[in-house]
C-alpha positions as CSV (number, residue, x, y, z in Angstrom):
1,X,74.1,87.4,121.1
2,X,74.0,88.4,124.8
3,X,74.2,92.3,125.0
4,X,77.8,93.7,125.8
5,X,80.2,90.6,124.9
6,X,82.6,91.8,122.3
7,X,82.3,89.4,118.9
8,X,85.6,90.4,117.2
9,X,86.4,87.3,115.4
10,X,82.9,87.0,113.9
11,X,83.7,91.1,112.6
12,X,86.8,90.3,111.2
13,X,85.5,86.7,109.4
14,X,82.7,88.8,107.6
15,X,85.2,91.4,106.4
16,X,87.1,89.0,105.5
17,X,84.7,86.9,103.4
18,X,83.2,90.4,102.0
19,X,86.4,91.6,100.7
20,X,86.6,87.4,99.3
21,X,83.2,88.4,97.6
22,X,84.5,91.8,96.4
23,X,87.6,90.0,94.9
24,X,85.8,87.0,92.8
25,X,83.4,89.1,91.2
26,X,85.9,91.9,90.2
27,X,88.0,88.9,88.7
28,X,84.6,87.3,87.0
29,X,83.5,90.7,85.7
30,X,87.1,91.2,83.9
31,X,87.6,87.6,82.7
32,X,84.5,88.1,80.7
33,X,85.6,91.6,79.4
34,X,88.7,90.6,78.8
35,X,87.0,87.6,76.8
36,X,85.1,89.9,74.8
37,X,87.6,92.6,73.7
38,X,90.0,90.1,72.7
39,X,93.5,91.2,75.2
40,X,96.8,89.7,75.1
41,X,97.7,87.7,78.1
42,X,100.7,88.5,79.6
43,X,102.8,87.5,82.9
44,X,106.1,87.5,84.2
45,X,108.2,88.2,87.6
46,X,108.8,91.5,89.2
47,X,111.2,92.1,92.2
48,X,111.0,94.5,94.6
49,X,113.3,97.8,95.4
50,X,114.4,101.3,95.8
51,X,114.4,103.9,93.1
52,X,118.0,103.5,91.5
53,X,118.1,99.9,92.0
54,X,118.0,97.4,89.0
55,X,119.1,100.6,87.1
56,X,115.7,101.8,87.4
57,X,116.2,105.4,87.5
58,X,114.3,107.5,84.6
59,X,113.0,110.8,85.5
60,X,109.0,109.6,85.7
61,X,110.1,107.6,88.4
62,X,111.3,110.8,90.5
63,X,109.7,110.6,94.1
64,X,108.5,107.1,93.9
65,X,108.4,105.1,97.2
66,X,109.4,102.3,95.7
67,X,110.1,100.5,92.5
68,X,109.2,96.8,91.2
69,X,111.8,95.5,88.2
70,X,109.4,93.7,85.9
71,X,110.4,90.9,83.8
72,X,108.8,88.9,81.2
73,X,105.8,89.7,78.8
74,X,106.8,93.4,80.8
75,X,110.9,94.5,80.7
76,X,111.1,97.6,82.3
77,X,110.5,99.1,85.9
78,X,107.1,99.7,87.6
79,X,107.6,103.4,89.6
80,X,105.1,103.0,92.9
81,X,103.6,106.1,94.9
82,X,102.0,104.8,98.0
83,X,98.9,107.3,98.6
84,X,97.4,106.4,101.8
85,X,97.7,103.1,103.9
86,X,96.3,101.2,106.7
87,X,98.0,98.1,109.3
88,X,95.6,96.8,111.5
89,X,96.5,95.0,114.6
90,X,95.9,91.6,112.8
91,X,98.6,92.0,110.8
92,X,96.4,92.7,107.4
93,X,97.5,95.9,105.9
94,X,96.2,97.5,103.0
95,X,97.6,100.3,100.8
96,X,96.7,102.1,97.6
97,X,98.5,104.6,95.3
98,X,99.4,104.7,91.6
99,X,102.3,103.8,89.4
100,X,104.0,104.5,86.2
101,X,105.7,101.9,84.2
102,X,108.7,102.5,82.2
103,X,109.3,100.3,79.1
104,X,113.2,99.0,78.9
105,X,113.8,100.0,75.4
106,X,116.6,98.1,74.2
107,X,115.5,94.9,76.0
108,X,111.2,95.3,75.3
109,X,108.4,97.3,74.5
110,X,109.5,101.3,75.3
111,X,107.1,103.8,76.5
112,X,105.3,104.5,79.3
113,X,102.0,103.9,80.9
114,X,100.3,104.7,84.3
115,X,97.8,102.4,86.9
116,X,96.2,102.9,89.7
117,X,96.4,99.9,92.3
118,X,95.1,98.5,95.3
119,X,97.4,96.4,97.7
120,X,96.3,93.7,100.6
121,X,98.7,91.7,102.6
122,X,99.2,90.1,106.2
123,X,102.4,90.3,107.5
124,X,103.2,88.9,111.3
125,X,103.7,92.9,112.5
126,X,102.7,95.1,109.5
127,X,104.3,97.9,111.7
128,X,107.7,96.7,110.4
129,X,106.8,94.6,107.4
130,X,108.1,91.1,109.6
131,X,107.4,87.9,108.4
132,X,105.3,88.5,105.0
133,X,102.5,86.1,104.7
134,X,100.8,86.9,101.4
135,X,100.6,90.0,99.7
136,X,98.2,91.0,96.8
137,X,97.4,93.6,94.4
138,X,95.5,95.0,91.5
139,X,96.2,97.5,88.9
140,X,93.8,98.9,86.2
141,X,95.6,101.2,83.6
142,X,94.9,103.9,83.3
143,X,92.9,104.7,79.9
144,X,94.6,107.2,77.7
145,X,97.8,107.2,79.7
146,X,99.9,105.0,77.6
147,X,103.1,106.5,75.5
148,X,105.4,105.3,73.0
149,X,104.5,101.3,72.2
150,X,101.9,101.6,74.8
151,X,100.0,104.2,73.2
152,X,96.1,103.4,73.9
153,X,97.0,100.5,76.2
154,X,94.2,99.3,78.3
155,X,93.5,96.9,81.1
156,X,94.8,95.3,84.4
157,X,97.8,93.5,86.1
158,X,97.4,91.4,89.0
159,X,100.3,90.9,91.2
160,X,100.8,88.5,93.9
161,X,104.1,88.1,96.5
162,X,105.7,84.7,96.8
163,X,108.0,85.6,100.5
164,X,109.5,82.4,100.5
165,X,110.8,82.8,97.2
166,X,111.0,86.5,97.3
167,X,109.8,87.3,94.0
168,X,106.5,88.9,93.3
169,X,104.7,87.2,90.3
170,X,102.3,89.1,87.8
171,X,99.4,88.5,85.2
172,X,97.7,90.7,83.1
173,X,95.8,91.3,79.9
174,X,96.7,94.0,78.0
175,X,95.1,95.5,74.7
């Protein structure tokens, strides 16, 4: 390297393969704890909106930024509350909060249970959310948080966004 050129694609590969790194061996590390504790696999579609819509509107939900309607092995709506957040001139953002779910009663599991989560995307301006590229997320449950059916719940949900199809799609494993 010649003193005082500017490498800024090398800095931005590295972070990008570190946080590459980061990812696989978060994903190893659960797929053998998961293997061991014996969890039930679960999946399903969510779909983004505001509080109110999809007739998501219990009271634990109050002051969420956001709600994702979850269907499949999940019926019921996912309250988010965006803590803090960053949108780099790349177009990568990164946020990360913590959400409650709601169970849908009549049509699943009901009760409630709470995660925290960790969101990274790339969007062509992240400014104004324009032209989503991917989008990915994580969400541990929180232990002991779990109510009703979902008393003593553990583990994770991993979502991922499909733009084109504009549906975000979720995995999981549950105990």
């Amino acid at each position: 390297m010649h003193k005082g050129i500017n490498y800024p694609g090398r800095i931005e590969t590295t972070l990008r393969v570190v946080f590459a790194l980061v990812i696989i061996l978060s994903i190893f590390s659960f797929v053998q704890t998961v293997s061991a504790e014996g969890m039930t696999q679960i999946s399903g579609d969510a779909y983004a909106g505001a509080v109110g819509d999809f007739g998501c509107d219990d009271s634990e939900g109050a002051g969420a930024d956001f709600i994702n309607k979850m269907e499949g092995d999940l019926e019921g709506c996912l309250y988010v509350f965006v803590e803090s957040y960053h949108c780099q001139p790349s177009g990568t953002y990164f946020e990360r909060g913590h959400e409650i779910y709601v169970g849908g009663g009549d049509e699943g599991d009901s009760g409630t249970f709470e995660t925290t989560y960790l969101f990274s995307s790339k969007y062509e301006d992240c400014n104004t959310f324009d032209g989503p590229i991917f989008g990915r997320c994580q969400h541990p449950i929180v232990e002991g948080s779990g109510t009703g059916d979902y008393e003593g719940v553990r583990g994770r949900l991993h979502l991922k966004d499909d733009p084109e199809a504009g549906v975000i799609h979720y995995t999981g494993h549950m105990k």
